[in-house]
VEXRO-757799 format. One line per field, with one value per residue (C-alpha): residue number from 1; residue in one letter; x, y, z. Coordinates in nm, 3 decimals, m for minus. Example, Ala and Ser with C-alpha at 12.3 -4.5 7.8 and 13.67 -1.06 7.14 Angstrom:
BEGIN
seq: 1, 2 .
type: a, s .
x: 1.230, 1.367 .
y: m0.450, m0.106 .
z: 0.780, 0.714 .
END
This chain:
BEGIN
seq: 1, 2, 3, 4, 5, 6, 7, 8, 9, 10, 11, 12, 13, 14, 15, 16, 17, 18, 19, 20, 21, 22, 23, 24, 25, 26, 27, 28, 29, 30, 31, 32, 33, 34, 35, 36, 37, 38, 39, 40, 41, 42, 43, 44, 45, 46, 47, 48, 49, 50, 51, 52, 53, 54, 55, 56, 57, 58, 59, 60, 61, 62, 63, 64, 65, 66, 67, 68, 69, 70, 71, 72, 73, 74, 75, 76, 77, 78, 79, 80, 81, 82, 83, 84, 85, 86, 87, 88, 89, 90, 91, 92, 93, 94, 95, 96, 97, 98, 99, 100, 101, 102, 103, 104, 105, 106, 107, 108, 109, 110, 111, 112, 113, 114, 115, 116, 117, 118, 119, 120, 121, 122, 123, 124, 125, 126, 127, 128, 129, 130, 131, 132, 133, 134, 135, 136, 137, 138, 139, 140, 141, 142, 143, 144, 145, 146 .
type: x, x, x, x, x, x, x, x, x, x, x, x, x, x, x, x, x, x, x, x, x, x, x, x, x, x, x, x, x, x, x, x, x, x, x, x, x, x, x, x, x, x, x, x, x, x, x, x, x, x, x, x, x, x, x, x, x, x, x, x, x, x, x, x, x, x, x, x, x, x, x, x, x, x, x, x, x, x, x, x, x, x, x, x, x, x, x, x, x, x, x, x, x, x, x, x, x, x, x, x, x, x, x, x, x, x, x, x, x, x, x, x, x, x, x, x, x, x, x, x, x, x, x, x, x, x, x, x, x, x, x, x, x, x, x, x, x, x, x, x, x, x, x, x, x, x .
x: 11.684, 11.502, 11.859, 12.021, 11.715, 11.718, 12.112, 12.045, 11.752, 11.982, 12.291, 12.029, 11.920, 12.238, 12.372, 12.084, 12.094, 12.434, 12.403, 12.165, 12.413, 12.682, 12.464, 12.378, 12.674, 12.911, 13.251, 13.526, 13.798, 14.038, 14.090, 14.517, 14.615, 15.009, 15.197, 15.019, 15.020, 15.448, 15.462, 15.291, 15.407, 15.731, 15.636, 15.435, 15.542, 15.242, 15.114, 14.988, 14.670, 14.522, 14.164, 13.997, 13.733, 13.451, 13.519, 13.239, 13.253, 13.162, 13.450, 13.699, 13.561, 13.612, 13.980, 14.069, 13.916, 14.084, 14.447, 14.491, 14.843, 14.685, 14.648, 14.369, 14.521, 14.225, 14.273, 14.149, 14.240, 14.584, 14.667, 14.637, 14.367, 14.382, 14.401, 14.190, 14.316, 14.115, 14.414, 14.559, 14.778, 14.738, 14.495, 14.319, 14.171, 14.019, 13.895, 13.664, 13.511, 13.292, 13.148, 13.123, 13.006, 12.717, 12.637, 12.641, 12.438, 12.170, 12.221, 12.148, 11.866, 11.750, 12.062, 12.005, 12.363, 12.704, 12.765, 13.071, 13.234, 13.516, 13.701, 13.927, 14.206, 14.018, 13.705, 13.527, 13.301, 13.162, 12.886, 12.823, 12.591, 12.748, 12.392, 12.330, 12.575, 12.745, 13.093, 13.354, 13.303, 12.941, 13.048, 13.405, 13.464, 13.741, 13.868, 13.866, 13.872, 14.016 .
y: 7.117, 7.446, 7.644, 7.475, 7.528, 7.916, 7.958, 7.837, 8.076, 8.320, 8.206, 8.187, 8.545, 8.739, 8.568, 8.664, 9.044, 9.050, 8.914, 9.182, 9.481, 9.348, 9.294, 9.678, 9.816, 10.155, 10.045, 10.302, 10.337, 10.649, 10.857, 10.929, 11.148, 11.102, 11.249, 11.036, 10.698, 10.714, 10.745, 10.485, 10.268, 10.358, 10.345, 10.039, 9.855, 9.849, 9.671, 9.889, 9.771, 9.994, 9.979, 10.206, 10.469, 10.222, 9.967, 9.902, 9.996, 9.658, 9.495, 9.784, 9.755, 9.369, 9.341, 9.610, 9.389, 9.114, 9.255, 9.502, 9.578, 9.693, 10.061, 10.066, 10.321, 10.449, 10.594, 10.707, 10.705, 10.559, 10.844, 10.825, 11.056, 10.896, 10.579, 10.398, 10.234, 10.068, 10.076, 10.438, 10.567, 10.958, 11.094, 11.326, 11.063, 10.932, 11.212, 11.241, 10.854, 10.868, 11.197, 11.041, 10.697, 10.919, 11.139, 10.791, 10.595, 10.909, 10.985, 10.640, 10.532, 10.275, 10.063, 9.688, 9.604, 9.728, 10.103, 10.223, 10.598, 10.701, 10.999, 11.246, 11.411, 11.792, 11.657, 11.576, 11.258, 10.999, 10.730, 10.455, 10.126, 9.818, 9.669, 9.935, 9.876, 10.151, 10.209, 10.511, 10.766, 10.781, 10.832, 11.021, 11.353, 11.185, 11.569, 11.705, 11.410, 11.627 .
z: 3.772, 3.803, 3.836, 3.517, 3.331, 3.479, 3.367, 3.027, 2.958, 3.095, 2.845, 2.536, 2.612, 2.698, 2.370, 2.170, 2.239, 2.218, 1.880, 1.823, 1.941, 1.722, 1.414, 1.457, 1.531, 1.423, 1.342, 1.291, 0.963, 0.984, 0.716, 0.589, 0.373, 0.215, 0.513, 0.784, 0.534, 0.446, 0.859, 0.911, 0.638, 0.777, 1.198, 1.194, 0.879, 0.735, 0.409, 0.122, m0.089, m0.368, m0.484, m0.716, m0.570, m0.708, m0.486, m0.254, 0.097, 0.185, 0.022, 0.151, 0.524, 0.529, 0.350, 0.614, 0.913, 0.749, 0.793, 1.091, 1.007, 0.636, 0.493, 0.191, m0.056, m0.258, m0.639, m0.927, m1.268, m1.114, m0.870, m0.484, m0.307, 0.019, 0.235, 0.494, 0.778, 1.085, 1.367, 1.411, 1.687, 1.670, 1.960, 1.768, 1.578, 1.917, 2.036, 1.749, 1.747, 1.963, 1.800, 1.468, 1.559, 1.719, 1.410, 1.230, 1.461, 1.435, 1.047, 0.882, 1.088, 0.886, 0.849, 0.972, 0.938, 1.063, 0.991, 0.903, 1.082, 0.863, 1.037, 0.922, 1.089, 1.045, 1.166, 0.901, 0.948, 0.634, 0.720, 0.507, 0.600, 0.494, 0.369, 0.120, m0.226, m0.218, m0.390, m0.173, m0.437, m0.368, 0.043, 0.027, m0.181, m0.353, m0.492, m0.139, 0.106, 0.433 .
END
């Protein structure tokens, strides 16, 4: 009796911090600009789906979890500045995660939520916090994204 009552404290525990670590966590979106979207559009088949650059982060982050296979084409008045994708193949891209998830985790401090790395091909690294309402504009230089 002692042992099953032992394992199940142990279950209800390891579940509840793991709960924890997930519901404060640094999830990763890459960055395209036109060359690297029309090869992977072409590579990978990939589905195209345009928002405006007012859409909120939130909303962009979860269509893109929704669809793996999906590159988020972002615009304004009509024209294309970039696209977000969450699955990338190009090694650079790697390489600089687990810098950016860092500079995230350490830049937004007070995010309860899931915060969001975007990371772009040159380096450059955008944080966002799902829990605060922000749109990509107020994130992403939409004029000079890379």
């Amino acid at each position: 009796m002692k042992l099953k009552f032992l394992m199940v404290f142990m279950c209800v525990t390891l579940c509840g911090f793991s709960q924890e670590r997930v519901k404060n966590s640094t999830e990763t979106m890459y960055l395209l600009d036109a060359i690297m979207m029309k090869k992977m559009i072409k590579a990978k088949k990939m589905k195209v789906h345009k928002v405006t650059s007012k859409t909120s982060l939130k909303e962009v982050y979860l269509l893109a979890k929704e669809s793996p296979n999906l590159i988020i084409q972002v615009t304004h008045k009509g024209v294309v500045k970039y696209g977000l994708s969450t699955t990338i193949s190009i090694d650079d891209y790697r390489q600089l995660q687990d810098k950016c998830q860092k500079f995230c985790r350490e830049t937004i401090g007070n995010c309860k939520g899931t915060r969001l790395a975007i990371i772009g091909a040159s380096g450059k690294c955008y944080c966002g916090c799902l829990d605060f309402k922000t749109d990509l504009d107020s994130i992403i230089d939409r004029e000079d994204p890379f």
